[in-house]
N, C-alpha and C positions, 0 to 999 in steps of 0.2 A: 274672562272679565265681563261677557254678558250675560252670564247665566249667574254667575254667585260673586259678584263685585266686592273686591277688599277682603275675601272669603279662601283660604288656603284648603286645599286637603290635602292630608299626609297619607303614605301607606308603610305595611309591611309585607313585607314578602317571605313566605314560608315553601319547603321542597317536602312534601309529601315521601319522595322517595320510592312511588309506586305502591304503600303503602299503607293499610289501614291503621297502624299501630302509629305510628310519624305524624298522621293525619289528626286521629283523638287527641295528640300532643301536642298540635300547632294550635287546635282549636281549642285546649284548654289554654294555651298562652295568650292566646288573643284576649284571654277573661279575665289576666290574671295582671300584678306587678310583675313589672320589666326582669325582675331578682329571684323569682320563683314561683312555682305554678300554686298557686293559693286561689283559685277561682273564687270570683265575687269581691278580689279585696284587690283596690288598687291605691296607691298613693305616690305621690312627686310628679312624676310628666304627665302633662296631660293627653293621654294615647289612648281616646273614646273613639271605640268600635260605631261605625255608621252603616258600614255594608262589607259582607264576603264577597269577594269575583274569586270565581273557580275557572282556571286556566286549560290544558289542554287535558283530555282525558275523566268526564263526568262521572265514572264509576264513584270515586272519592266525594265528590259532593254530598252521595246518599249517607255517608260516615259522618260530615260534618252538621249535617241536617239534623242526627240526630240528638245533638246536643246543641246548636243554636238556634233552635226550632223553641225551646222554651225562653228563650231569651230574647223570642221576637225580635231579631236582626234579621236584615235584608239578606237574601242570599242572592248571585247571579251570576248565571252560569255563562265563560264569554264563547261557547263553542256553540249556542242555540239548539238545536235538534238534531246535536252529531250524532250520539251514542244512542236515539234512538230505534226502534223499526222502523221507524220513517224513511231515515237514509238506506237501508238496506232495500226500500222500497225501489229508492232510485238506481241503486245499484241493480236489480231486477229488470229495470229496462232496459239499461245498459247493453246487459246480458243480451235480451230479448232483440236489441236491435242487432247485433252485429251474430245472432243466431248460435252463441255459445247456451250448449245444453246438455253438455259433460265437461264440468269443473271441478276443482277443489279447493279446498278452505284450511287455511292455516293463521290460527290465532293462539296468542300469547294468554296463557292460565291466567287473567287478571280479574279481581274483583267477582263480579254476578255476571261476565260477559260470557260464560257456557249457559249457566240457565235461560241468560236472554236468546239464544243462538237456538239451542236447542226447542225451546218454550215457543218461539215466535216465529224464527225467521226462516229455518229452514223447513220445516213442516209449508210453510207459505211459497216457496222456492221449489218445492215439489210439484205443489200444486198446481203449478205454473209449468212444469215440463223440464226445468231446469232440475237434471242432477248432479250429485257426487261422488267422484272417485275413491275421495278419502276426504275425511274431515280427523284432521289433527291438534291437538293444542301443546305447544312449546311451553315448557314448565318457565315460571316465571323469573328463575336466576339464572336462565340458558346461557348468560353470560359470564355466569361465576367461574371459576378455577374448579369448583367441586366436581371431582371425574366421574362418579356418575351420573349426575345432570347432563355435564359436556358430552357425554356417551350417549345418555339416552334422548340426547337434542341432534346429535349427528345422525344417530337412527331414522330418527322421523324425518328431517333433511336429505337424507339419503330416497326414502322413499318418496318422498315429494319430486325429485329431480328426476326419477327412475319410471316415474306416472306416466300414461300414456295421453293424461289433458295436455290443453296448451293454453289455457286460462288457470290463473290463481287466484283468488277470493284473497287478500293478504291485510288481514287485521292489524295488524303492528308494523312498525318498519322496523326490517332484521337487515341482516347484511350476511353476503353468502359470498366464502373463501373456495376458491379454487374448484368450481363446481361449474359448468355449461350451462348458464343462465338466459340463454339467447335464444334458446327455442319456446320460452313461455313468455306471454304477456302475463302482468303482474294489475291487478285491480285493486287498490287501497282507497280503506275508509277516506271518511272527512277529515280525520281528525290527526292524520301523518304528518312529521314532525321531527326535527330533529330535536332531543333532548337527554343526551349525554353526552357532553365535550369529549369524557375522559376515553368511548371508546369509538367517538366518530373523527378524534381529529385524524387518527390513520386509515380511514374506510377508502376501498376500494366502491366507491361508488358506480360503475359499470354495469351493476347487478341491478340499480334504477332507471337503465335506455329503454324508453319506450314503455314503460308504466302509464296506468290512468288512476286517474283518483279525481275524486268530488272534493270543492272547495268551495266554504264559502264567498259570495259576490264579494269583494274588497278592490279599492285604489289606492293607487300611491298621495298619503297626503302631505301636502304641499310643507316643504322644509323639513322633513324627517328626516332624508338624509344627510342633510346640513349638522342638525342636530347630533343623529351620531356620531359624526363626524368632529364634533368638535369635541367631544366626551374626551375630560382626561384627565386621573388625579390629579397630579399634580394644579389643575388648575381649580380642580373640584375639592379641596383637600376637608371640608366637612360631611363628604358624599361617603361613608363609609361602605353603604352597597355596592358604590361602583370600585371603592378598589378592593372589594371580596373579589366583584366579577373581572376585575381587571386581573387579577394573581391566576383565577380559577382559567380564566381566558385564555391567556399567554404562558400560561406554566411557568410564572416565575414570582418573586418575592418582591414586594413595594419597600424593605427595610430588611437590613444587613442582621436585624435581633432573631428575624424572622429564618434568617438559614439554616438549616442543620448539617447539609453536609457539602464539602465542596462540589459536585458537579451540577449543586441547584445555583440558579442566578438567577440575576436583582434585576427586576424591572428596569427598564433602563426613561421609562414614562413617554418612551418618544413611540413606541408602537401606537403604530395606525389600526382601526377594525377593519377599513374597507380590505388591509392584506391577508387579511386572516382566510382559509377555504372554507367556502359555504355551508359546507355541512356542519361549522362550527358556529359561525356568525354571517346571519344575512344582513348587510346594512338598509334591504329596500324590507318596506313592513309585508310582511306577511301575512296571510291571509287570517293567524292565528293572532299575529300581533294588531291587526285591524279590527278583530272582534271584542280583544280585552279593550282596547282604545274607543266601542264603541259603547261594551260596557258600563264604559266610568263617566261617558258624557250622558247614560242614561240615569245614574245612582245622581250625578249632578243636575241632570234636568228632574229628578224628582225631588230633591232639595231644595230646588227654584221652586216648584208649585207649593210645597209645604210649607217654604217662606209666605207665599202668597195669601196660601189661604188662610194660616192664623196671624195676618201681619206682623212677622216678624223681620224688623232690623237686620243689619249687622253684627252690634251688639249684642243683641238678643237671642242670636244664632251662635255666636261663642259662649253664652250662658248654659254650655252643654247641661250639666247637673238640673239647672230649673226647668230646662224645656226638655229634658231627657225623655217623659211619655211623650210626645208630639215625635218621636224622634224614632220611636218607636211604629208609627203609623209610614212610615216610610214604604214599609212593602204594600202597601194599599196604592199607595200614588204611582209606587213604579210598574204595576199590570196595570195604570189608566194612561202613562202616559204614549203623547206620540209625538217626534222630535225629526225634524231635517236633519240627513245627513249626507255626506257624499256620494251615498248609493243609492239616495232615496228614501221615504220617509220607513222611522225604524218605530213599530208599536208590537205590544205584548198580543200572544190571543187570549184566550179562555184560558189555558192549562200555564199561562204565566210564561211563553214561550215564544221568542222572536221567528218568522217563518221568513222565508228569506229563498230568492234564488239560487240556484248552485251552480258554479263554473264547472267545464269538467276540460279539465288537466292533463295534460300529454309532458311527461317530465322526458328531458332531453341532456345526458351526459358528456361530457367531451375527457377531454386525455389527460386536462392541465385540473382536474380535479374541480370545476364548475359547471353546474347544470342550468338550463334556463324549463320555468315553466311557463307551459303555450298553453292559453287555451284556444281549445278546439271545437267547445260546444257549452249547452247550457240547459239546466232543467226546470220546467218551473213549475213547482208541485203545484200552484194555487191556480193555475189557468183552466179556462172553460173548456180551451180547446180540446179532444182528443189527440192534441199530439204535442204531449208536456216535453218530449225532446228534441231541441234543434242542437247538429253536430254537420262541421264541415271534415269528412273523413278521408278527404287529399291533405289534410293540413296534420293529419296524425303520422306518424315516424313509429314504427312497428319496431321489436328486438331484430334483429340481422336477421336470425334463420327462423323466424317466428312463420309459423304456416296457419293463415286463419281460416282452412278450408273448415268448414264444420265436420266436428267428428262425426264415424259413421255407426255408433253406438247406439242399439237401441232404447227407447227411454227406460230409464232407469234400469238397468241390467244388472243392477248389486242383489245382494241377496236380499228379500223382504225380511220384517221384523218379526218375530215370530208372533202370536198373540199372548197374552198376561193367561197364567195359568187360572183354568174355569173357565175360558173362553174360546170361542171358537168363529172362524171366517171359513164360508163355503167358496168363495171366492179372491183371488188373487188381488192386489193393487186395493184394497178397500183401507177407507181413511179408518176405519176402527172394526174392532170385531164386538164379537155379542154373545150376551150368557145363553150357557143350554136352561132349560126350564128346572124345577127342581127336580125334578123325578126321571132326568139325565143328566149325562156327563162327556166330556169332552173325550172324541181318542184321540192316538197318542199322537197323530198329525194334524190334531187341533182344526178339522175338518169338516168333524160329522159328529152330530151328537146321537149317544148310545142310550136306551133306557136304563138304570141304575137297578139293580138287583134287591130282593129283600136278605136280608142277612139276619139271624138270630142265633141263638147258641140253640141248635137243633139234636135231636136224637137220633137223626140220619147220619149226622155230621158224625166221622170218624173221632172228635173232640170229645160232644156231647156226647157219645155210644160210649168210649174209654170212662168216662167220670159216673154216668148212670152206672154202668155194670160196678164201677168199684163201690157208689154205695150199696148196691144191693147185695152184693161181697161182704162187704162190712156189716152191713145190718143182720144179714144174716151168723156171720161170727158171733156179733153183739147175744142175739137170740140164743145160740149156742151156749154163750157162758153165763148167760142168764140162767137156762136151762140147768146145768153145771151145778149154780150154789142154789137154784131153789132146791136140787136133789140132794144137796150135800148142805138143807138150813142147819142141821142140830149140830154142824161140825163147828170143832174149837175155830180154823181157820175162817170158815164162813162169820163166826159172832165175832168173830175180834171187829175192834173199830168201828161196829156197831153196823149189822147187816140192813138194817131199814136204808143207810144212809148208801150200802152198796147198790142195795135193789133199785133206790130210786136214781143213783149216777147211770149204772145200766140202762135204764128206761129212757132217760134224757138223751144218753148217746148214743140210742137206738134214733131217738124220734128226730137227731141232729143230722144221722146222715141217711135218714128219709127225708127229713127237710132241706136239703141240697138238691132235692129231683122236683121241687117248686122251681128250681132258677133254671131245672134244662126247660127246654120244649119254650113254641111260641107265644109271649107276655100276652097273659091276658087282666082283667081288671082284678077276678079273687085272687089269681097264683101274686099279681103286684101288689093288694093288700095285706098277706100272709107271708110274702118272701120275710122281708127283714123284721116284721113284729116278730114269725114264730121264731128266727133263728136268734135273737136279741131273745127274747124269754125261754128259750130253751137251754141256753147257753147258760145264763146268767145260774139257769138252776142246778145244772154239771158243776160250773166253777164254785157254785156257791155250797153244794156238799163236799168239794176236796176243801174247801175251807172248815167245813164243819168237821172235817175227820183230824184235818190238821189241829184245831182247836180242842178237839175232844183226844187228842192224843196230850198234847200238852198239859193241860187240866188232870189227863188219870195220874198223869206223874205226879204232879203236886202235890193231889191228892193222899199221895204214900206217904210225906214227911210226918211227923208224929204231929201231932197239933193241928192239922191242917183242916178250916171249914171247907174246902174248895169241893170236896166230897158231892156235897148238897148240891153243887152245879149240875154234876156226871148226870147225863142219861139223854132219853128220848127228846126230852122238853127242848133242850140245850141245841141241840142238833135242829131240830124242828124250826124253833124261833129263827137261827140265821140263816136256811134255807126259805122260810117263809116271807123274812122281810125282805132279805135281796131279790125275790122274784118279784114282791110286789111294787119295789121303789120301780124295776126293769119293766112290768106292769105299769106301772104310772106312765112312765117315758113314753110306751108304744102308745097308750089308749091316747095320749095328750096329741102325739105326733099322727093319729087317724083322724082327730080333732079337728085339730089346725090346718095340716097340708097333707091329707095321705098320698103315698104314693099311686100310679094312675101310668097307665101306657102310651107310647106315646112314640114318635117319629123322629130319627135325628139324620137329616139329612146333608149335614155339611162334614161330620168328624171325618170321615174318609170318604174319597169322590166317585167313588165307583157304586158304592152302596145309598143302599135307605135302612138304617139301622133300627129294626123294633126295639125298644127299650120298656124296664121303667122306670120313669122319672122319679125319683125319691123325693118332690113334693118339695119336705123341707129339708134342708142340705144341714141344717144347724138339728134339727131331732136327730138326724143320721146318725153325724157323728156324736150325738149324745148318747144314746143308744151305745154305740162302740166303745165309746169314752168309757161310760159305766161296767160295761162287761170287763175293759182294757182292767179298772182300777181293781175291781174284781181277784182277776187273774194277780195283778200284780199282789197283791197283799197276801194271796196265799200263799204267792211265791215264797215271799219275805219271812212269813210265817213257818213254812214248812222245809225253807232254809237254816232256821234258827230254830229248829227243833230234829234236824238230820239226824241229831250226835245221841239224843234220845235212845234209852236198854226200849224201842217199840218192840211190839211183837208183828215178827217177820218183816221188820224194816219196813214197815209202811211209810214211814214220815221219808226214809230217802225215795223209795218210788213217786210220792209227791213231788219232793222235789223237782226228780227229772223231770217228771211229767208236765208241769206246771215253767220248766224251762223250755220245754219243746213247743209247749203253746204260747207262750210269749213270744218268744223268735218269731214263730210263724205271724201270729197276728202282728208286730210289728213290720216285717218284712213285707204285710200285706197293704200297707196301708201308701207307699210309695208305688209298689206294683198297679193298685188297686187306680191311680190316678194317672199313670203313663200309660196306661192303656186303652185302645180305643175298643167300641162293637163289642161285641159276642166273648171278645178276650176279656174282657172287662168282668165280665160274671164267670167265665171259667175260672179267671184268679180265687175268684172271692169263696163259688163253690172247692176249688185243689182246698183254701185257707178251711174251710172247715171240716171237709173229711180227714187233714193230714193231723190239724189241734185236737177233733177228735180221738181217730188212731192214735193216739199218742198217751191221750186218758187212759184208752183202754187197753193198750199193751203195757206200760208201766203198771199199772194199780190193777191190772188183774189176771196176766197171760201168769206172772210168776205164781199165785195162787189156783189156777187151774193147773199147774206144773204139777204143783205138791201133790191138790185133791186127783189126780191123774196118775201120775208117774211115779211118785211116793207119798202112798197112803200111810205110810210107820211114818213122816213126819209131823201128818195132821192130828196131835194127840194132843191131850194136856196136859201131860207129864211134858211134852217138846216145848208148850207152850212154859210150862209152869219155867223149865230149865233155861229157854231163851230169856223169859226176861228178870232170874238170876243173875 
C-alpha cells in the first residue's frame, strides 16, 4: 500500500519441469490468449505481462531470454548470483578453510551446467590445489523407471560411495537408499531445495546429517507464518492455485467428479500445512522463498519510480494499452533502483545482479523426518578485508563417522590430460601445451618435438624404382612394335585402318609412358610445368586417333552401300582434321592454364605430420580438371562410338579391340579420380603415374599385341586374299 496504493498485481505461475521444451511453452503462453498459444494476440481478461521472476534453478532463464528479450519485458532472477562462478568461488574457500584438497563432484546433466563446470570452475579449482577424485554427472531422469538410466545412475553412485574422498562437491539434491552415507560430508550449492512432492514425500532424509551449503542472507518476515497458516480452500474457494496446490500437496481430491478410483480420497479441507514433513512443505520462508519475495518488491518498487517520473496516477497506470511503451522502460528503472529491506538495503550492480551475503548452513536431521538449518558462518564476497570468511566450527555437527583429517594424497595424483594432437608439453602439470614449429612434429609421448622428414615420390624409393623401370619396359615394348610395322609398312595388316594413324598412336604412347618419369624424382619448377600440360596433350592425341580409327571404320562401311557420297570423306584429310583439332582445343586448355595459374613447386606441411611433402601445386585446381575433363569426354565418345560399331564385317576386328581398349581406359581414369583425392604425399602422384601407364598398356595391347601375333606368328594370315575373305 506504500509503494503502489489502490494498485493490484496479479501472477502466474508456470513448472518448467526442468525443462527447456516446457519452458519455450510457458513463455509463449505468457504472450498469448488464456485458450491458446497464438503469440501477439490477446483478447478478454486483462493478463498484461509486466515482469518474469525466475524461481530456483537460473539455467532456464537463458531459454526464456530468448524470446522475451524482443519483447522487452523485465526479466528477474529470484536466486541473484547462484548459478554463477561466483558462488563456486565461495565454495572454494570453503574447501581452502577446512583444508579439503581431494574431493569429488557429482551433478545432475542439466541445462549448460557441464560446459559452465568444466569451462570455468574447475580448471580454477585446480589451480588452487584443490583436486578431483571423480567428477560424475547423473543423467537428468535418474529418477525415472527407465532401467537403463536407474542402472547407469546406480553405477555412478556405487562409485561415488566406494571413493576414497570424504568431501562431496554435490550439485543437486538427490537422495541416496541404502547406502553408508555417514562417512562423507556433503557440500551443496546455493540453490538446494526441495522440489518434487511426488518423490520427497517418502525420503529417507538421513543422507542430509551434517551437509553444508551456501544460502542466501534471508529472515523470517513478520506474519508469514500466520499467513500459511490460514491458507485453505474451502475458505479461499476463488484461489484456484491453491487448491491445484492443495490436491497436489495432500494427495487427495477437492471434489467427488474429480475420483477415479476407489482408494483415492477427498480432501477432507481440514488439513493443516504446518503437519505436513518438511521436505514437502516448509511453513517458515526460506531462503528461496525470501528471494522471489524480494524480487517482487523490487519489480514494485520499479513501478513506484516509473509512476514518478512520468506522473502517472492510478488511473493512468491501469490504462495498460496507452502507457504500454512506458511500461516497457521498466528494466531501465529496475538496475537503478535501491530499496530497504529486512536484510538491508537490496540494489542491482553493473551486470543487473543483486550481490548479497551468504549464510553458510550446517543442515541437521532427526528420526521423526525434520531437519533444522543452523547457521554456522558467513561469506561476504564484497568485503575489503582479506578474510571474506567468518564460521564458528564448534557450532557445526559433522556425519557420525565422518573423519575430517585431511587426505594424504598427493596434489593432484590422477592421470594428467594428455595434450590435443600437434602439440606437445616438455613438462608435467602445465596449464597448456604448445605447437612444435612447422618443420617438426610431435612424438608419440607428446614430449619432444622431432624434425619432419622430406618426402617425395623418389627413384630411390622401392615405389618410385617399381613404376620407372615399368615405364621404361613399356616404352621400350612400344619401340619394339613400332619397329614391327615400320618393317612390315607395305603389309595388308599394317594399312588396314590407316597406318599413319597407327604410327602416330605408337608415338604418343611411347612419349605417355616416358612422360610418367616427369612425376618420379624431386618437383622441380620445368618437370611442374610439363607434368600435366605434356600428359593432358599427349593423351588427348592417343585418344583422339582411336577416335579417328573408330570413325574411319564406320564411314568405310558406309561408303559400300550403292549410292553412297560418304566415299569423298575416306582418307588422310579425315583422320588428320580430328586428331589436329582435339590436340589443339587440349592445346588451348594447357597454354590458358600456364597463363593464368601454372603450376609451381611447392611445400605441404600439415597433410601428414611426420613429413614436409615436396609437391606441385597445380596453380589452378579449375584448369586441372578441365584438362581431365576434356581428355575424360574424349575417351568417352570413342568409347561410345567404337561400342556401336563392334558388330561391323572390320578387317581383323579392329572396332572390338577399340572397344575393349577404350573400356580399360575409362575404368582406369574413372577409378582415378577418387583415388587421386584420398590420398595423401608421394601416394598421390604414384596413383596418377599407375593411372597412366595401366590406360596406356591397355591401348597398346588391345590395338596392337594381336597384330604383331599375325605379322609374327602367322605370316599366311597377313595377306589380301585373308584380308579380301574376312571382310566377305
Amino acid at each position: 500500500p506504500l509503494i503502489l496504493p489502490n494498485i493490484t498485481l496479479g501472477f502466474n505461475i508456470f513448472n518448467d519441469f526442468f525443462s527447456p521444451l516446457y519452458t519455450y511453452e510457458a513463455t509463449m503462453e505468457l504472450l498469448s490468449a488464456p485458450n491458446g498459444i497464438i503469440p501477439n494476440y490477446k483478447c478478454g481478461l486483462q493478463n498484461n505481462l509486466i515482469a518474469v521472476i525466475k524461481g530456483p534453478g537460473s539455467m532456464d532463464f537463458l531459454d526464456m531470454a530468448t524470446i522475451l528479450t524482443y519483447y522487452k519485458f523485465a526479466q528477474v532472477s529470484s536466486l541473484r548470483k547462484i548459478q554463477t562462478e561466483f558462488t563456486n568461488l565461495l565454495h572454494f574457500v570453503l574447501f581452502l578453510h577446512f583444508g579439503w584438497t581431494w574431493v569429488g563432484v557429482l551433478y545432475l546433466n542439466i541445462g549448460n551446467i557441464a560446459e559452465i563446470l568444466w569451462r570455468n570452475i574447475f580448471p580454477m579449482f585446480s589451480k588452487r590445489g584443490v583436486c578431483f577424485e571423480f567428477i560424475e554427472k547423473l543423467p537428468a531422469g535418474f529418477l525415472s523407471e527407465d532401467e537403463k538410466i536407474v542402472h547407469q545412475s546406480h553405477a555412478i553412485l556405487n562409485k561415488v560411495f566406494n571413493s576414497t574422498t570424504n568431501t562431496v562437491f554435490l550439485l543437486s539434491l538427490l537422495e541416496f537408499s541404502n547406502v553408508d552415507y555417514n562417512t562423507k560430508v556433503w557440500v551443496m550449492t546455493a540453490d538446494v531445495d526441495f522440489s518434487s512432492v511426488f518423490f520427497q514425500r517418502s525420503w529417507d532424509i538421513n543422507f542430509m546429517h551434517g551437509t553444508l551449503s551456501l544460502s542466501v542472507i534471508s529472515v523470517e518476515v513478520l506474519g508469514f507464518q500466520n499467513f500459511v497458516q490460514m491458507r485453505n480452500p474451502a475458505l479461499d474457494k476463488e484461489d484456484n492455485f491453491l487448491k491445484e496446490f492443495w490436491q497436489q500437496t495432500f494427495n487427495c481430491f477437492l471434489s467427488m467428479s474429480s475420483v477415479k478410483e476407489e482408494d483415492e480420497t477427498i480432501c477432507t479441507q481440514e488439513e493443516k500445512l504446518e503437519n505436513l514433513p518438511m521436505t514437502v512443505f516448509e511453513t517458515s520462508m526460506t531462503a528461496h522463498s525470501y528471494s522471489v519475495y524480494t524480487a517482487v518488491y523490487a519489480v514494485a518498487h520499479a513501478l513506484h519510480i516509473l509512476a514518478i517520473n512520468y506522473g502517472m496516477d492510478v488511473d493512468l497506470m491501469k490504462s495498460f494499452n496507452l502507457f504500454y511503451p512506458l511500461f516497457l522502460k521498466l528494466h531501465h528503472f529496475l538496475q537503478s533502483i535501491s530499496f530497504n529491506s529486512n536484510t538491508g538495503e537490496i540494489s542491482f550492480d553493473k551486470n543487473g545482479e543483486i550481490i548479497s551475503e551468504f549464510d553458510i548452513v550446517n543442515w541437521i536431521t532427526f528420526p521423526n523426518q525434520t531437519f533444522l538449518r543452523v547457521k554456522v558462518g558467513r561469506i561476504d564476497p564484497e568485503t575489503t578485508s582479506d578474510k571474506p570468511l567468518i564460521i564458528s566450527e564448534e557450532k557445526i555437527i559433522w556425519p557420525n563417522r565422518f573423519n575430517q583429517v585431511k587426505s594424504r594424497k598427493l596434489f593432484c595424483c590422477y592421470d594428467c590430460t594428455p595434450c590435443p594432437k600437434g602439440k606437445i608439453s616438455d613438462k608435467t602439470d602445465m596449464e597448456d601445451c604448445f605447437q612444435c614449429p612447422e618443420d617438426q612434429y610431435p612424438n608419440n609421448k607428446q614430449d619432444l618435438c622431432l624434425p619432419k622428414y622430406i618426402s617425395y615420390l623418389s627413384y630411390r624409393d622401392l615405389l618410385g624404382t617399381v613404376l620407372a623401370t615399368s615405364a621404361l619396359v613399356l616404352s621400350f615394348i612400344t619401340i619394339f612394335v613400332l619397329g614391327i610395322f615400320l618393317k612390315n609398312h607395305n603389309t595388308p595388316i599394317v594399312k588396314a585402318n590407316n597406318r599413319s594413324l597407327s604410327y602416330t598412336l605408337l608415338i604418343s604412347l611411347l612419349l605417355s609412358f616416358l612422360c610418367s618419369l616427369l612425376f618420379i624424382g624431386r618437383p622441380m619448377k620445368v618437370t611442374c610445368l610439363l607434368r600435366q600440360t605434356a600428359f593432358g596433350i599427349i593423351f588427348s592425341v592417343a585418344v583422339s586417333c582411336m577416335l579417328a580409327k573408330t570413325i574411319t571404320v564406320v564411314l568405310a562401311f558406309m561408303a559400300t552401300k550403292p549410292g553412297s557420297r560418304i566415299r569423298t570423306w575416306i582418307g588422310k584429310r579425315l583422320s588428320l582434321f580430328i586428331v589436329l583439332s582435339c590436340s589443339f582445343i587440349q592445346s588451348t586448355f594447357c597454354m590458358a592454364w600456364l597463363g593464368i595459374s601454372p603450376p609451381f613447386p611447392d611445400f605441404d606441411m600439415w597433410s601428414i605430420n611426420s613429413e614436409i611433402i615436396i609437391e606441385c601445386n597445380e596453380g589452378s585446381v579449375a584448369m586441372f580438371y578441365s584438362v581431365l575433363g576434356f581428355m575424360g569426354f574424349l575417351a568417352f565418345i570413342s568409347f561410345i562410338a567404337a561400342f556401336l560399331a563392334r558388330k561391323l564385317p572390320d578387317t581383323f576386328q579392329e572396332t572390338k579391340s577399340i572397344t575393349f581398349s577404350m573400356l580399360v581406359f575409362c575404368s582406369v581414369w574413372l577409378s582415378f579420380v577418387p583415388a587421386y583425392i584420398s590420398t595423401k604425399g608421394k601416394y598421390t602422384i604414384a596413383v596418377e603415374v599407375f593411372a597412366i601407364l595401366v590406360s596406356s598398356a591397355g591401348l597398346l595391347a588391345f590395338i596392337f599385341f594381336t597384330k604383331c601375333y599375325i605379322i609374327i606368328i602367322r605370316p599366311d594370315l597377313n595377306k589380301r586374299e585373308q584380308l579380301i575373305k574376312r571382310v566377305n
